[in-house]
NUSE-605900 format. One record per residue (C-alpha): x, y, z; residue in three letters. Coordinates in steps of 0.25 Angstrom, whole numbers, plus 5000, padded with zeros to 4 digits. Layout:
# NUSE-605900
XYZALA...
# end
This chain:
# NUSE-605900
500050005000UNK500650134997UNK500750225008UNK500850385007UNK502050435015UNK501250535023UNK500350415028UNK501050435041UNK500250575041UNK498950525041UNK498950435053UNK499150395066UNK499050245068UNK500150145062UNK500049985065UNK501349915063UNK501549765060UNK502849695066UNK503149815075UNK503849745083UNK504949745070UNK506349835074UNK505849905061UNK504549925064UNK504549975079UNK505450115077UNK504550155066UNK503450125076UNK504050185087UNK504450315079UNK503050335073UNK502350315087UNK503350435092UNK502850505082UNK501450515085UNK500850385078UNK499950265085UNK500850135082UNK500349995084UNK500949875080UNK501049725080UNK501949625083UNK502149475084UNK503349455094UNK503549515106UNK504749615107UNK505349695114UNK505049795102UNK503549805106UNK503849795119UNK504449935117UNK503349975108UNK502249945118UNK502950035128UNK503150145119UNK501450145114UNK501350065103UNK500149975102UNK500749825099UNK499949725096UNK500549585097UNK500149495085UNK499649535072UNK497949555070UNK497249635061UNK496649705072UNK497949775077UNK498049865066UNK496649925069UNK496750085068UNK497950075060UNK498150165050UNK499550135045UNK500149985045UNK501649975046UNK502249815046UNK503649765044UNK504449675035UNK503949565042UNK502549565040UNK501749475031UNK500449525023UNK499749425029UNK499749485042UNK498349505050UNK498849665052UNK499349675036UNK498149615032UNK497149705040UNK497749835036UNK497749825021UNK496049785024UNK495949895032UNK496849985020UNK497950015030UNK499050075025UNK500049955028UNK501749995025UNK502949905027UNK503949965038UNK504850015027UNK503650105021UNK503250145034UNK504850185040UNK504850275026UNK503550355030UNK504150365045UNK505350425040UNK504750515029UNK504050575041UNK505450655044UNK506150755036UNK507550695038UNK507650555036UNK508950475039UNK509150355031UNK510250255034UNK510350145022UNK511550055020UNK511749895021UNK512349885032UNK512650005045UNK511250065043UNK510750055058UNK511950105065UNK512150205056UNK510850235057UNK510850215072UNK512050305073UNK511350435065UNK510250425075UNK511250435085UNK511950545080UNK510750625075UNK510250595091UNK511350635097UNK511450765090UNK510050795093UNK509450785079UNK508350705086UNK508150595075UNK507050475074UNK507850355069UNK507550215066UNK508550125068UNK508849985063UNK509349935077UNK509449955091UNK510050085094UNK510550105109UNK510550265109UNK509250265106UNK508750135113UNK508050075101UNK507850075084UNK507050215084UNK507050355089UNK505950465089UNK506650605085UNK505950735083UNK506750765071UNK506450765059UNK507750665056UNK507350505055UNK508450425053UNK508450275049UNK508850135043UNK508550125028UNK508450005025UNK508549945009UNK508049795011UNK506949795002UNK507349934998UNK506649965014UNK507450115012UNK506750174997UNK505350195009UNK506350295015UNK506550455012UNK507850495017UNK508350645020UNK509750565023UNK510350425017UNK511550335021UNK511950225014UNK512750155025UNK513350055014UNK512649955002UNK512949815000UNK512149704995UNK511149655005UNK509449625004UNK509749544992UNK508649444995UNK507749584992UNK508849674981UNK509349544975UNK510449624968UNK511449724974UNK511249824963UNK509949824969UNK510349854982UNK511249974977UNK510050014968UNK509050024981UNK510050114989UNK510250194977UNK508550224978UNK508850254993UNK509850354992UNK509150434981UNK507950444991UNK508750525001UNK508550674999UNK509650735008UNK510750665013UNK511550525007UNK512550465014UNK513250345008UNK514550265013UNK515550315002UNK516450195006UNK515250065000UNK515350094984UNK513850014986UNK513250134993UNK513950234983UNK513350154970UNK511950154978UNK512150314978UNK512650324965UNK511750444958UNK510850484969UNK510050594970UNK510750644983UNK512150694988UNK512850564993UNK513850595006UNK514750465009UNK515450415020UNK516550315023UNK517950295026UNK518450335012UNK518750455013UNK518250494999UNK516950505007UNK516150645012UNK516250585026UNK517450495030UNK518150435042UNK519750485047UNK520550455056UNK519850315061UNK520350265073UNK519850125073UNK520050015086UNK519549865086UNK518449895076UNK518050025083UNK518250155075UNK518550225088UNK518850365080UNK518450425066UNK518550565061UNK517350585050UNK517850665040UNK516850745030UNK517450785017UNK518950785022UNK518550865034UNK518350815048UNK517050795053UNK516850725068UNK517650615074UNK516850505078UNK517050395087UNK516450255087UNK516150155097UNK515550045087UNK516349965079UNK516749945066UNK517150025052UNK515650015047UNK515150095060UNK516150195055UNK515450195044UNK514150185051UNK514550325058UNK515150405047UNK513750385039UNK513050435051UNK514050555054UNK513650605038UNK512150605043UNK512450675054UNK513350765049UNK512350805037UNK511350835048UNK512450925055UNK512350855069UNK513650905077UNK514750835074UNK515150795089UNK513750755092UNK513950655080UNK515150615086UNK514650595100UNK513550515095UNK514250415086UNK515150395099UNK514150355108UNK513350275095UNK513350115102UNK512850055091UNK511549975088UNK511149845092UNK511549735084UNK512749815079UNK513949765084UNK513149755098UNK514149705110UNK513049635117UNK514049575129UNK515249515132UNK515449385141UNK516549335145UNK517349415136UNK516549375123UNK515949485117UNK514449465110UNK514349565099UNK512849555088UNK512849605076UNK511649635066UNK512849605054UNK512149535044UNK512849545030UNK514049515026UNK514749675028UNK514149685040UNK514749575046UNK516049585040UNK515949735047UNK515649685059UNK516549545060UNK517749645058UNK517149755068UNK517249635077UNK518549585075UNK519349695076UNK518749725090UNK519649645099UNK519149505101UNK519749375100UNK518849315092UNK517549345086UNK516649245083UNK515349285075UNK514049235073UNK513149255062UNK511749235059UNK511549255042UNK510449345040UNK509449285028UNK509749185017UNK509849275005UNK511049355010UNK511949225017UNK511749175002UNK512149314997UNK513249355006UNK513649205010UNK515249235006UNK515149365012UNK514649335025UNK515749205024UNK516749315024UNK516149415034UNK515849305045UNK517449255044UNK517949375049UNK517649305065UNK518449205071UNK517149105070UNK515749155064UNK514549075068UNK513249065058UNK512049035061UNK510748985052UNK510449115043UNK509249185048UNK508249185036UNK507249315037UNK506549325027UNK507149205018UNK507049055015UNK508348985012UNK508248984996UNK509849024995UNK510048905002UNK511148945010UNK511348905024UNK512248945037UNK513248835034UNK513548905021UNK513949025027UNK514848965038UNK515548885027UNK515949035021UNK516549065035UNK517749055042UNK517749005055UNK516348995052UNK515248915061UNK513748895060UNK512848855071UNK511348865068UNK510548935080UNK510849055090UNK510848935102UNK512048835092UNK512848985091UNK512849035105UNK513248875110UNK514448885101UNK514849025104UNK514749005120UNK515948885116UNK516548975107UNK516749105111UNK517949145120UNK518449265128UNK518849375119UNK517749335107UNK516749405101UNK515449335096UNK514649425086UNK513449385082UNK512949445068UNK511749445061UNK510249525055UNK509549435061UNK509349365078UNK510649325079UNK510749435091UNK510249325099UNK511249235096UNK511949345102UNK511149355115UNK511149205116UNK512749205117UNK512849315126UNK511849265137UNK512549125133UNK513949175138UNK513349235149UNK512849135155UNK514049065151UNK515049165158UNK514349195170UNK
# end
């Protein structure tokens, strides 16, 4: 159904299927501060409605037609079939009934300065350090992010600027429902095959992003993917990297165990700010320098952009240090693709420890058959690498490709089939001086838990 972008003018009442979704809820939660009556409906229990409940949205649990009674907008995620009771009613009853994607777009066209942080991988710190930034200097932004973000204890904030910033996504070319004052393009590789099918088409779908952005493009200068993507648009592209052929660029880098403990940013051969970083790895280097063009283009003082990448903990899921027990060190990782892991398994092992042993869970069929030599390589940079089954989403096994395949690619490679066979063998394996890392888009995180309470209990 198409659905005017000033709907959200002329009502009051929006009913949300899957609310429960971490996509769904900040759009929820940002539209309820803003005056609209949200209900919603879920079929798990969560600590997501939990927190809805308490903030005065009415949650229903279980889906019925008669939940989305006095509804005048119907929002549902990804997740949701047409043959849903709820979906059903609605289009009877001639509800106006959007996709998340469709309704994040007519969110965000309700500001005047959209932020829009795009790339294939670094898209929610980046877009997690902006909203830090843009906080902390007082531009008062609302922001969706993609994860957890301590500073502002959750995925969302409510601002009363006219300034939104947040993660645009391009699986199923989610990002073309988005308006954007402000672009980055983080960096472009081939991903979402089982969707793009070719990476020319990839390129060709951010090329359509960045020509939506009316003020301000931001690309990484150093990935000659995000250049090609950029190639005749409409608008003034500003890059950034560690090349210094770039507008902005990195000096003086003064990098220790992974950690870029000192930068100096340097816009068009002048010094700009030195920054400070107390996340590691080059690519949140990267993560801050694109941040930094953002802010910098806003005109937020220098030192207060400073001060807030300093203090910028990360998000969780990103190189998240959930313990250490008897000097073992658990550390989850939302890595999921061949670049990301390769970023963070190098992160890791300059870092200090004796021994890093991964784990990996492979995230869909259709990418472990892509990528299977690249994820081979990634995943033998540890001193062991433990796979477990791929986690299939949305896919059946027609590549025919199976867990055994990968470990076969890897060096020192292992495979163990569930979290319970992976957390046995890492309490007989692990040492004093390790560091067991577990990576993964999908529940892996709990394998993580599971090893953690495991050698608590072990070490008491």
């Amino acid at each position: 159904m198409n659905t005017s972008k000033n709907i959200l003018n002329n009502i009051k009442k929006i009913h949300f299927i899957g609310i429960g979704g971490s996509g769904m809820y900040p759009i929820a939660k940002i539209l309820h501060s803003n005056g609209y009556i949200i209900s919603g409906s879920d079929n798990y229990e969560s600590d997501t409605l939990d927190r809805e409940i308490q903030e005065g949205l009415q949650i229903y649990m279980g889906h019925d037609a008669r939940n989305i009674d006095g509804a005048e907008l119907i929002v549902y995620s990804a997740a949701i079939k047409q043959d849903n009771p709820e979906m059903i009613a609605g289009k009877e009853k001639n509800i106006p009934t959007i996709e998340r994607s469709v309704m994040l777009g007519l969110l965000t066209s309700m500001y005047k300065n959209l932020i829009a942080v795009s790339g294939t991988h670094g898209k929610t710190t980046t877009t997690s350090m902006i909203t830090q930034i843009l906080t902390v200097g007082g531009a008062d932004p609302t922001a969706i992010v993609g994860g957890t973000l301590p500073f502002i204890g959750g995925n969302s904030r409510t601002g009363n600027s006219e300034t939104i910033v947040c993660e645009a996504c391009e699986y199923v070319d989610t990002f073309l429902e988005l308006d954007p004052a402000i672009s980055v393009i983080t960096n472009v590789e081939a991903d979402h095959l089982d969707y793009f099918k070719t990476f020319d088409r990839v390129i060709e779908s951010f090329n359509k992003f960045a020509n939506k952005t009316t003020k301000f493009l931001v690309v990484n200068g150093d990935d000659e993917n995000a250049l090609k993507a950029v190639a005749n648009v409409n608008v003034p592209v500003t890059t950034f990297g560690f090349n210094k052929s770039n507008d902005y660029y990195v000096d003086d880098i003064a990098e220790e165990r992974g950690f870029f403990r000192h930068f100096s940013v340097m816009k068009n051969e002048t010094k700009l700010v030195d920054i400070e970083l107390k996340v590691p790895g080059r690519h949140n280097a990267y993560n801050a320098l694109a941040a930094i063009c953002v802010a910098d283009y806003m005109g937020l003082d220098l030192d207060s952009i400073a001060m807030a990448l300093s203090d910028f903990g990360g998000v969780h899921r990103r190189f998240e240090v959930l313990g250490k027990v008897n000097d073992i060190t658990i550390i989850d990782d939302f890595a999921h693709h061949p670049t990301e892991i390769e970023n963070t398994l190098t992160t890791a092992s300059k870092m200090g420890f004796d021994r890093v042993i991964a784990i990996f869970q492979p995230h869909t069929y259709s990418r472990t058959a892509t990528f299977l030599n690249e994820f081979g390589k990634a995943l033998s940079i540890p001193d062991i690498t433990v796979v477990s089954e791929i986690l299939a989403v949305r896919e059946v096994n027609s590549y025919n490709i199976y867990s055994e395949d990968l470990v076969a690619k890897i060096k020192n490679g292992v495979y163990r089939k569930t979290f319970e066979d992976i957390t046995d063998y890492i309490e007989k394996t692990a040492k004093p001086g390790d560091c067991v890392i577990t990576m993964g888009g999908g529940n892996v995180y709990k394998c993580a838990n599971m090893i953690l309470d495991n050698l608590k209990n072990k070490y008491k």
